[in-house]
Phi, psi and omega in degrees: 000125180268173231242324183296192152230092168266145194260151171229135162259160174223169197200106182284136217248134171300283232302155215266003172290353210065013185277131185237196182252122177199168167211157194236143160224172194255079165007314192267342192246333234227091186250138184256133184234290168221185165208159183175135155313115148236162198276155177214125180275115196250152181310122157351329186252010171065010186270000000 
């Protein structure tokens, strides 16, 4: 049983590999004022 209250956000990500976004904190240490995906646009050649 863990002793903290952790929290997790998660962000379902467009990219089509499936990879998404998250961070697990600690609720009691932590106040989430908002969260959001920005986008970053990478080269066609993956470079």
């Amino acid at each position: 049983h863990l002793k903290r209250k952790y929290t997790i956000i998660h962000q379902e990500s467009p990219d089509e590999r499936g990879i998404d976004c998250a961070i697990l904190f600690d609720a009691s240490r932590f106040t989430l004022i908002r969260s959001e995906m920005i986008p970053i646009a990478l080269p066609e050649n993956g470079k």
